[in-house]
Legacy VTK file of the C-alpha trace (Angstrom):
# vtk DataFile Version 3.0
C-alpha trace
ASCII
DATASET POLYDATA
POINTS 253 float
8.130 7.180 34.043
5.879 6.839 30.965
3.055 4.556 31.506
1.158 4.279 28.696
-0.281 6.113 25.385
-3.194 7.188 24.745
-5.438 9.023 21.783
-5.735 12.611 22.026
-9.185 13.561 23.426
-9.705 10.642 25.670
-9.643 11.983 28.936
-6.551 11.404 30.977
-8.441 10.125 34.172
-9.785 7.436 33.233
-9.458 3.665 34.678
-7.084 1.500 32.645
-10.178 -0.556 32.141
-11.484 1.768 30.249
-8.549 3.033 27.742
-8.910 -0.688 25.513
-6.477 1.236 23.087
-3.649 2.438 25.616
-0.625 0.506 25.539
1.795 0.244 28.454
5.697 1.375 27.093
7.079 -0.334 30.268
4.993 -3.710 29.725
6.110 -3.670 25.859
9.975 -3.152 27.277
9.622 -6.782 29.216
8.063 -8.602 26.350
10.355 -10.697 23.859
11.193 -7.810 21.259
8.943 -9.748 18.776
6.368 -9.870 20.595
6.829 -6.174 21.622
7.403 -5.012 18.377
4.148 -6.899 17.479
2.080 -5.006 20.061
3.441 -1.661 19.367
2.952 -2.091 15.597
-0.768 -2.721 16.138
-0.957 0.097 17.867
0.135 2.329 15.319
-1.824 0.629 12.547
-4.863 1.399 14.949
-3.806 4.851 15.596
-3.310 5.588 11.518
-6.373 4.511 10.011
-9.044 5.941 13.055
-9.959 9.600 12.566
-8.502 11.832 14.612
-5.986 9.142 16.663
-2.964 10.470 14.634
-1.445 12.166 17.603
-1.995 10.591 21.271
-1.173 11.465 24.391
1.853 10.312 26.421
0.590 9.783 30.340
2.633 8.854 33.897
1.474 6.407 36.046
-0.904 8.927 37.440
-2.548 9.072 34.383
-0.964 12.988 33.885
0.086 14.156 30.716
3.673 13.931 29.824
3.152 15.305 25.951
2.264 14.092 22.587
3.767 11.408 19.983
2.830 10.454 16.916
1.964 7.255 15.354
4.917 7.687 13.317
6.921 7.769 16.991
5.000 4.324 17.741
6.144 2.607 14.756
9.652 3.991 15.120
9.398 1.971 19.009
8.637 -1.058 17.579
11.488 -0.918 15.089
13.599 -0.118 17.849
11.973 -2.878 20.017
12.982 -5.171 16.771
15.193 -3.978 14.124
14.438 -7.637 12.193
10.873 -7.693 12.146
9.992 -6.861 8.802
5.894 -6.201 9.370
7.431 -2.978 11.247
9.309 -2.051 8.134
6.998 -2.335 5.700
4.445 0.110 7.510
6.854 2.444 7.900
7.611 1.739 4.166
3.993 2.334 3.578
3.718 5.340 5.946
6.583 6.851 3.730
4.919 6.086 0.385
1.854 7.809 1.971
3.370 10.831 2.208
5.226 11.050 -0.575
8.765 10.242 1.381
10.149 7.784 -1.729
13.744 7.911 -0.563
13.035 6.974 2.770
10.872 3.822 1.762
13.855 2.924 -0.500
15.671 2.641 3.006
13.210 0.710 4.446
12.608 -2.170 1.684
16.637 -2.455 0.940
17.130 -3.319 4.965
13.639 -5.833 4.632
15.635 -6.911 1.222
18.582 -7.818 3.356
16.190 -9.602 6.012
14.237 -11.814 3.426
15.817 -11.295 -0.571
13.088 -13.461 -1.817
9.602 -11.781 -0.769
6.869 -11.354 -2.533
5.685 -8.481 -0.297
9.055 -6.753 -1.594
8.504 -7.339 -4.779
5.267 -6.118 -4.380
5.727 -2.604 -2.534
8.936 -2.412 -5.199
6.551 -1.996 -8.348
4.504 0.699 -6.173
7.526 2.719 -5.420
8.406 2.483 -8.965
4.877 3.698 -10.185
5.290 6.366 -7.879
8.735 7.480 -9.098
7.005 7.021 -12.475
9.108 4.126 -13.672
6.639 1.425 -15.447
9.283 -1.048 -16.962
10.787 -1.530 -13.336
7.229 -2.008 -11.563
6.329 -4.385 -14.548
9.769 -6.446 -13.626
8.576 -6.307 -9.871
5.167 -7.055 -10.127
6.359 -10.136 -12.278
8.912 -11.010 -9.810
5.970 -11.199 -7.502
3.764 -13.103 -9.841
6.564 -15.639 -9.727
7.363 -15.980 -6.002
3.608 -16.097 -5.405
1.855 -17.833 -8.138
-1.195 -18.282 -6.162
-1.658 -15.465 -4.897
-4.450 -13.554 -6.996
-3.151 -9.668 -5.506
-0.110 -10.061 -7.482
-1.484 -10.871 -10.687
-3.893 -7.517 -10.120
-1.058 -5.557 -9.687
0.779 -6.656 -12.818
-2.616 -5.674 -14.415
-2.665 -2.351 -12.824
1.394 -1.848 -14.033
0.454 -2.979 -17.345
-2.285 -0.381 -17.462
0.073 2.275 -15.671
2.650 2.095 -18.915
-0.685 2.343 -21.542
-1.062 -1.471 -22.127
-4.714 -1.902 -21.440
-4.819 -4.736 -23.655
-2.632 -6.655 -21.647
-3.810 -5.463 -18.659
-7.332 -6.563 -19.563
-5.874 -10.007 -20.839
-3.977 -10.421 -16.936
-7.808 -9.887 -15.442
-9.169 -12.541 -17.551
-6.518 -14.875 -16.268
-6.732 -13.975 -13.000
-10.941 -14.652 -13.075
-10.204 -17.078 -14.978
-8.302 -19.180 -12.416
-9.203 -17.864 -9.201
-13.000 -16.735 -9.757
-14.861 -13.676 -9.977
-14.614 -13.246 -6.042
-10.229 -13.396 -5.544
-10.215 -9.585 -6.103
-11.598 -7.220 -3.738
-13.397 -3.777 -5.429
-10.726 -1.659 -3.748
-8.447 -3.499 -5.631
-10.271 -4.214 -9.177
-10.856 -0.149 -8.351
-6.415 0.422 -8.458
-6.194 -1.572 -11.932
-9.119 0.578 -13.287
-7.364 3.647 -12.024
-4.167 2.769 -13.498
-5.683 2.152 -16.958
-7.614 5.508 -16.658
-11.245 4.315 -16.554
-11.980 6.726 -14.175
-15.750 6.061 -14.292
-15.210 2.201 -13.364
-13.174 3.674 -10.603
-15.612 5.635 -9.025
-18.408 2.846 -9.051
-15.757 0.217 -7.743
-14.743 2.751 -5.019
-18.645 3.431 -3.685
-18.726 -0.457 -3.413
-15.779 -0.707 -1.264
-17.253 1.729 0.936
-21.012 0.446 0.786
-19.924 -3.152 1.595
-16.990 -2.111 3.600
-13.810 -3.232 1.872
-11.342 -3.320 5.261
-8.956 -1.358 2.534
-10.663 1.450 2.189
-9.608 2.917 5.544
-6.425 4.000 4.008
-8.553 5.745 0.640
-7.859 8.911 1.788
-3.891 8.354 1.982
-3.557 5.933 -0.766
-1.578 6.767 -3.098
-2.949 4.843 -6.188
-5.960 7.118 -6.422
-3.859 10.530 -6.477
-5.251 11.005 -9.852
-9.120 10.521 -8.987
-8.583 13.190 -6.234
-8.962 16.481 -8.503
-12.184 15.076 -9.459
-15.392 16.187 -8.258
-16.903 13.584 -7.239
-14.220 12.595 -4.715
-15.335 14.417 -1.865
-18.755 12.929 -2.265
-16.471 9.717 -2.073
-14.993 11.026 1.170
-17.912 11.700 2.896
-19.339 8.685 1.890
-16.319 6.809 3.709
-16.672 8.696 7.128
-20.427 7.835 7.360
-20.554 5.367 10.420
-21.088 1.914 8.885
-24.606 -0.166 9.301
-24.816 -3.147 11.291
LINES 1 254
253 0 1 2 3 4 5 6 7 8 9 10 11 12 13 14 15 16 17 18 19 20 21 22 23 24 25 26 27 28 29 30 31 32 33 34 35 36 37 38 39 40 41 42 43 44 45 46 47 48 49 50 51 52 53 54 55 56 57 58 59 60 61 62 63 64 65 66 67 68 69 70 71 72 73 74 75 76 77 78 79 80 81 82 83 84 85 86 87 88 89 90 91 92 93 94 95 96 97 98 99 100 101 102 103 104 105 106 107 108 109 110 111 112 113 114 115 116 117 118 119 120 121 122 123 124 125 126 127 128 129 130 131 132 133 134 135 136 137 138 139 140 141 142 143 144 145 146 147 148 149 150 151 152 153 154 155 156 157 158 159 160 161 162 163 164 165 166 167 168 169 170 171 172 173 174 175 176 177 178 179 180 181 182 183 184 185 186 187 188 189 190 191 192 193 194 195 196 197 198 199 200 201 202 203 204 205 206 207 208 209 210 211 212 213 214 215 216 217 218 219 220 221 222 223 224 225 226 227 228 229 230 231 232 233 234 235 236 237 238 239 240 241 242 243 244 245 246 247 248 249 250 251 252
């Protein structure tokens, strides 16, 4: 019987007590499958963004190995646990855009489109698949979609911005920031975020310095830097290993 999960290196003979991140399969299989699915998606998010906790270690109720999974097995559990609960899709939606899997995130955000037509998120993760795929008129019509189903919610107006810059309309991209300042203040937009507009209108420069702040403060985005694909063009640059080992550098209470 499988017992629980557990990162790869933590030693499999140790006290429940002291495995905070192991997760029971058999508990999550009494839960309400929301609630499951829930619990299982955590633990993947957890598992994806720590170093080294990509791969963990399946364990009996003797605490003896059974073999390995993957995060991507965890969130694949909790969409099984709960085919409707849409958090699950979208980070497998984002796992896929991660890696560069576009037709499989397609799946994933047409069966969250069936779930809930009118979401913002949608719209949202739409205009990033379409940057990716390198279609700018279709993320501008998402990213507006978004704008509209979410008026106050500054992220979306960024996002335009950074689509706006993405087809070569700085100007207009510019003009969406001063709006955005303008009616949510100076503070509504993380660095990590004000760091994906400047990337998309090639001011590689403001990037960088936007980037080192989000590590420096630390912006709870930049976890995912490494995988995120929004910065794909600042990575043949040289100073984004410097950027990278800036990131891993344990943080200062």
């Amino acid at each position: 019987m499988i017992q629980a999960i557990q990162p790869v290196g933590t030693s499999s003979t140790r006290d429940d007590s002291e495995l905070p991140h192991a997760t029971s399969i058999t508990r999550l299989l009494r839960l309400p499958p929301v609630v499951a699915a829930s619990t299982a998606l955590t633990r993947a998010a957890e598992l994806l963004v720590r170093p080294g906790a990509s791969l963990l270690v399946v364990v009996d109720e003797r605490r003896r190995p059974l073999g390995v999974v993957t995060a991507t097995e965890v969130l694949a559990l909790a969409r099984r646990l709960d085919p409707l609960y849409i958090n699950t899709r979208f980070h497998v939606a984002g796992l896929c855009l991660q890696r560069g899997q576009l037709q499989q995130a397609q799946v994933e955000l047409d069966a969250i489109t069936d779930i809930a037509p009118d979401s913002m998120p949608v719209a949202g993760m739409s205009g990033l698949l379409a940057m990716l795929r390198g279609d700018g008129p279709a993320a501008l019509e998402h990213y507006r979609r978004a704008c509209a189903l979410a008026p106050d919610h500054a992220g979306c107006y960024a996002s335009l911005a950074a689509a706006q810059g993405f087809v070569g309309d700085r100007e207009a991209a510019d003009m969406t920031m001063a709006e955005l300042t303008a009616r949510f203040g100076t503070d509504a937009t993380s660095p990590y975020i004000l760091a994906i507009v400047a990337t998309r209108c090639a001011r590689h420069d403001q990037a960088f310095e936007l980037l080192q702040r989000a590590v420096e403060i630390p912006d709870p985005s930049a976890v995912i830097l490494p995988v995120d694909p929004s910065f794909a063009s600042l990575r043949s640059d040289s100073r984004w290993p410097g950027l990278m080992a800036a990131l891993k550098k344990p943080i200062r209470s």
